[in-house]
N, C-alpha and C positions, 0 to 999 in steps of 0.2 A: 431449357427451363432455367438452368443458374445463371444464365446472360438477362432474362425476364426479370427476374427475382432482385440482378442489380440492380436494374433501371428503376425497379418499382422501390427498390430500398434508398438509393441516390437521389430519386424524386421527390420521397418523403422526409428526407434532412432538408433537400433543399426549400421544402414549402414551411420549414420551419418546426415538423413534426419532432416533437421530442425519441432519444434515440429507444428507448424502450417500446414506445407506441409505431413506432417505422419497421423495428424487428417482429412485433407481434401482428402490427397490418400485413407485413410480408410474406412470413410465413403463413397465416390466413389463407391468403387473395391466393398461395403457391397451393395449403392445399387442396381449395376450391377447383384448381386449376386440372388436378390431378384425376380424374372422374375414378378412378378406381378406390381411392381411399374417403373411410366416411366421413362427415362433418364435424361429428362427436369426437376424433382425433385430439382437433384444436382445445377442443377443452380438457381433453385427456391429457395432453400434453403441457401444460399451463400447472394442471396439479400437478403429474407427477414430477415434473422438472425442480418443487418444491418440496416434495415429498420425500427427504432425507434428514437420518440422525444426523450423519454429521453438519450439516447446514443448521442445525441447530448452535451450533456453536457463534452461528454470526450475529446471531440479537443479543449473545450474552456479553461478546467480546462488544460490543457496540456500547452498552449499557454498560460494562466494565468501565471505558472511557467515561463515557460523557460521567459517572461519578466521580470518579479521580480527579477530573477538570475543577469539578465544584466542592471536592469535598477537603479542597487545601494540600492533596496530595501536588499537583504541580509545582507549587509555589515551594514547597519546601526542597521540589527537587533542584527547581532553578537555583534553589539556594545553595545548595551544594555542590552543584555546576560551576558556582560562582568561585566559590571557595578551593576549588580544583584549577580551573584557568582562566580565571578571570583576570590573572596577575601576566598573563602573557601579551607582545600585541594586537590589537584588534579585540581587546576584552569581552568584552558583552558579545561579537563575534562566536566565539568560542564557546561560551557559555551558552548561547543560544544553538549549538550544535550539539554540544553534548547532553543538555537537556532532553533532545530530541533522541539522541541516543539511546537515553537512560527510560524515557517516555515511550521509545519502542516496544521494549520488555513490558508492556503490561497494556497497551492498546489493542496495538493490532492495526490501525486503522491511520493513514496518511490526512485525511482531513481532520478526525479530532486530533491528534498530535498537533496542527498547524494551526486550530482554533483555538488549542488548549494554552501551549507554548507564545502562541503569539499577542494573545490577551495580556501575556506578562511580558513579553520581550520585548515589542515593536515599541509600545509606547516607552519603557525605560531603555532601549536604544537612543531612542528619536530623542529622547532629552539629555542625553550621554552627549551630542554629538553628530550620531551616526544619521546618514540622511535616511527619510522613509522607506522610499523608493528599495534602495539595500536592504532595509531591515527588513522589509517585505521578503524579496528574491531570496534572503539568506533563510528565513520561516521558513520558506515554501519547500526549499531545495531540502532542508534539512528532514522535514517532515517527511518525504522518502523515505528517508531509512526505517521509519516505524512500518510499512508490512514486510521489509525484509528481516530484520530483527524478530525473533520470534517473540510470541505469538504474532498469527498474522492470520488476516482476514484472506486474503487472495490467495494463500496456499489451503485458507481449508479449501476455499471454491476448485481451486484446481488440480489440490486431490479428490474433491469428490469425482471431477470431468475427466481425470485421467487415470482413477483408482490407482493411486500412487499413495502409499505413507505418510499421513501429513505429518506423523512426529518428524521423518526423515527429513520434511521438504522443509520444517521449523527449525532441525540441525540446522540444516543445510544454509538457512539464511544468516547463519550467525556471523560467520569471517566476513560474506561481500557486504554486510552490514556494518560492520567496522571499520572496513576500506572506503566504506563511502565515507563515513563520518571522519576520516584519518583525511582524504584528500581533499574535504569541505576543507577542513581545518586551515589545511596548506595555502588552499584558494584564499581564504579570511587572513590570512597572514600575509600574502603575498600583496592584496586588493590594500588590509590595514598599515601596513608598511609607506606605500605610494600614499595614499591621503592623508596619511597622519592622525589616523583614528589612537586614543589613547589606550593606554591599559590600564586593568585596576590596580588598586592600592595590595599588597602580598599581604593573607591574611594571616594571623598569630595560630597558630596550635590551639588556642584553646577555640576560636571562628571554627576551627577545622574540623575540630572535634563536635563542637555546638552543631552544628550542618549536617555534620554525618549522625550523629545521636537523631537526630531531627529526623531524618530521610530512611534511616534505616529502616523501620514498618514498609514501608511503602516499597524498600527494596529486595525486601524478602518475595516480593510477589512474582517477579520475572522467576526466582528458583523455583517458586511452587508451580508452577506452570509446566517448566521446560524440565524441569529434573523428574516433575509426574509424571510426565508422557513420556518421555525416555526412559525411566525407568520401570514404565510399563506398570505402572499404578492408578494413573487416569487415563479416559480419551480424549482425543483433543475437545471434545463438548461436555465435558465432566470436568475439564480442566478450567473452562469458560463459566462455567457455574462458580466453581470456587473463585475465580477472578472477582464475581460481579458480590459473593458474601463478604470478600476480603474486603474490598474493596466498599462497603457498608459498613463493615466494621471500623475498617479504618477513618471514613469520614463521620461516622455514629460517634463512636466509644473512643478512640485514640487523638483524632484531631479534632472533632466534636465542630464540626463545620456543616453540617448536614444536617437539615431539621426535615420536620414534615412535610412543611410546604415546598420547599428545594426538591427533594426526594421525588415528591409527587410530578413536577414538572418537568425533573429529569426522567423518570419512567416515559413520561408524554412524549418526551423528545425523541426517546431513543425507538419509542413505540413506532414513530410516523418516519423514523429513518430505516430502523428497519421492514418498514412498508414497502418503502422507495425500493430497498436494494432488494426484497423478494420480488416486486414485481419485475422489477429489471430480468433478475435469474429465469422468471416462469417466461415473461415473452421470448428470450434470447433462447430457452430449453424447446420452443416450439421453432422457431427456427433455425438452430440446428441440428433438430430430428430430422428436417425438412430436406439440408443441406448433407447430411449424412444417407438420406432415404438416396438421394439422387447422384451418391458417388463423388462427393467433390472433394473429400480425402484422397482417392485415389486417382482422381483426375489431376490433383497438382501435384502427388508423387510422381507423376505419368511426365508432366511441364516442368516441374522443376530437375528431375533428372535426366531432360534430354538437354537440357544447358551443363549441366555439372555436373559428376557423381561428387566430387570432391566437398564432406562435411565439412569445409573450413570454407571453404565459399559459399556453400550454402547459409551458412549458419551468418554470414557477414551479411546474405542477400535478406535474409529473417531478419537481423535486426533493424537493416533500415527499413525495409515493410511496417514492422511492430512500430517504431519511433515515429513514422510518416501515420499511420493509422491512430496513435497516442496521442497524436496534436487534434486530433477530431471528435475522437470516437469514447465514450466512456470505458473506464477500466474493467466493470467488472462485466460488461456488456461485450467485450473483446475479447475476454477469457471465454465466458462462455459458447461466444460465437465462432474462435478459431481454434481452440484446443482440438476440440473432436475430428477437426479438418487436420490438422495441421501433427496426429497423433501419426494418423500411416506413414509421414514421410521423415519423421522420427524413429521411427520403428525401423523404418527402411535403412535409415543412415548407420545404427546401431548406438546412439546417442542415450545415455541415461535419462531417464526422465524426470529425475530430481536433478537434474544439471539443468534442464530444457524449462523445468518450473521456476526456479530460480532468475534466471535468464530473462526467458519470457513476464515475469513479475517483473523486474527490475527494469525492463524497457515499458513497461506501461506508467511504474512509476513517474518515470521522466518526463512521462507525456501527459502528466498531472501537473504540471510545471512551463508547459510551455503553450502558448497561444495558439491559435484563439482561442481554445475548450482545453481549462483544465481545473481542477476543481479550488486543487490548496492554491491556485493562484488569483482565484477570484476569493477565498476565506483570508487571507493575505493583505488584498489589496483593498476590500472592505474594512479591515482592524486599521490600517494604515493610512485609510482614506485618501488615496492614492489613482491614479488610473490607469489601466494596463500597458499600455503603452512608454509609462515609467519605469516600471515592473518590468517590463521584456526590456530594457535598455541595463537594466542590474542583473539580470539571469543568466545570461551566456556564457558567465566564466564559470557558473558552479554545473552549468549542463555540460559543459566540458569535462569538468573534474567526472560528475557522473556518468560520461558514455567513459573516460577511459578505465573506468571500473566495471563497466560492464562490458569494454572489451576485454579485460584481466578474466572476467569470471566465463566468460564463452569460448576461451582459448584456452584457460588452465582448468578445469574441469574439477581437479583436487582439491581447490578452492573451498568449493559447494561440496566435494564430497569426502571430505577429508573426516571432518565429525561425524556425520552420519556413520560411515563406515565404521570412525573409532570405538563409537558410541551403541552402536545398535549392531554394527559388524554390516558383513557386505551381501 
């Protein structure tokens, strides 16, 4: 049945079938196929795969962003971005990563971060100086670190699929979120050195001050977030609410950027994205009830450990799996389709599972960056007006920088669990 189930899932990318509508034909047609199980399953399975609090959290963090984007909160972050290392070189470089940084703590989400960010950056890059092409690759690269940065979208999903702590797996992403953004940097230094990209002008104390006066609302929200769920005051979808009133307020009443009609359009947007990514969760929850029904958790614990017991080989042969299936396959359509498979041989290895989420996110990031299918790199190379094939010629030094941070965080494990533990204990 699960050799059927590929061909019939391989078949339906390649005739072009979008990947939500190929996982929900699949597991379909699997379990028609099945005579013993009833028809009314499939529909069963569609709701309840939706049918959770905490997934409630993804339309608010969704809607969090896309207000932030419009409501003058980016812009003033870029500005303080600016004022921090802009004066370094490869300026605008820099600032366009720490932006992304600072834009983590309150998204959640790798595509608004890259729409958000790059509506301001690419185009005062690209007049700086700095060719398109880069300005693109360096958006896109950086826009990663917003679901490992907490808040984040992909650890609620994969704490719901793994019933794992999503404040933990939010700790958790805090360091190799910082590592990523620390070894962009290095990349942006090393690339702006060789071209001769410039730096900016060092600003006065009182710029300095002006920027952070400015940004500071806006930065209070990453505390309210992570300090409430860690300290055990909100849940992570209580925390998402408050994200999405802050975040009104701040574009209402503080930055006063936000009218009616915006509001109203921005709700429209967020409405029809979050559409997209529950349908995506409800077809991939039916195929992998399907793939769960028929044992194929324990069937690759069964294959993968008659090549290796050894968790360091294993966990190197996972990543290049996740990485090669991340240049294909959509993000949040891979979480839900290999977690549940891929939990027994986890379990089996003795591996935390906030080390394995972390991990696991952080390689699917990457493959939102890399061709042919990846999301922030088509939002990227739209703002840039650029064609992908420019874009993959500027990318590869910052994918470098990100696998070796994601061999740092699959090998040192302390990493990812260093805060959780300090913070919530073990």
């Amino acid at each position: 049945m699960l050799g059927t189930m590929a061909i019939i899932f391989v078949g339906l990318l390649a005739i072009g079938a979008p990947v939500a509508v190929a996982m929900g034909l699949t597991g379909a047609i699997a379990v028609t196929m099945l005579d013993e199980i009833p028809l009314e399953v499939i529909a069963q399975r569609f709701v309840t795969g939706v049918d959770s609090f905490p997934l409630l959290a993804v339309p608010f963090f969704i809607l969090a962003g896309a207000l932030m984007n419009t409501g003058g909160t980016t812009q003033r972050l870029v500005r303080l971005a600016n004022v921090l290392v802009g004066r370094f070189t490869g300026g605008l470089g820099h600032v366009n990563v720490v932006s992304n940084m600072i834009m983590a703590g309150m998204s959640g989400s790798a595509a608004a971060d890259a729409a958000g960010t790059g509506s301001v950056l690419i185009p005062a890059m690209a007049r700086a100086g700095y060719s398109r092409p880069f300005a693109a690759a360096l958006t896109a690269a950086a826009s990663t670190i917003g679901p490992i940065i907490p808040p984040s979208i992909p650890f609620v999903v994969f704490g719901v699929l793994a019933s794992v702590s999503i404040g933990r797996l939010f700790l958790g992403g805090a360091i190799p979120g910082l590592l990523m953004g620390l070894y962009l940097m290095a990349a942006v230094y090393i690339i702006a050195r060789r071209r001769g990209y410039a730096r900016g002008a060092k600003p006065t104390g009182g710029e300095v001050w002006a920027a952070f006066r400015d940004a500071l609302p806006a930065l209070m929200l990453p505390a309210i977030i992570v300090w409430g769920i860690a300290g055990g005051v909100v849940t992570p979808t209580e925390a998402s609410v408050l994200a999405v009133l802050y975040a009104l307020f701040l574009g209402t009443v503080v930055y006063r950027e936000l009218n009616w009609d915006s509001t109203f359009a921005i709700f429209g947007e967020a409405a029809m994205t979050t559409a997209t990514v529950m349908f995506i969760v409800a077809a991939s929850a039916l195929l992998a009830w399907v793939l769960t029904r028929e044992q194929a958790g324990p069937q690759l614990v069964r294959l993968v450990t008659s090549v290796s017991t050894d968790p360091f080989v294993i966990l190197l042969v996972l990543n290049v799996i996740l990485l090669v299936l991340g240049c294909f396959l959509e993000t949040l359509s891979l979480m839900i389709l290999l977690v549940p498979v891929l939990l027994p041989l986890i379990k089996t290895l003795g591996i935390d599972p906030v080390h394995f989420g972390v991990m696991f996110t952080l390689n699917l990031m990457i493959g939102l960056i890399t061709p042919p299918v990846g999301m922030s790199m088509f939002i990227t190379c739209r703002i840039a007006r650029i064609q992908v094939a420019e874009f993959a010629r500027e990318i590869w030094p910052f994918v470098i920088a990100l696998v070796a941070v994601l061999l740092m965080v699959t090998y040192f494990p302390a990493i990812v669990l260093f805060l959780p533990n300090l913070v919530m204990g073990n």
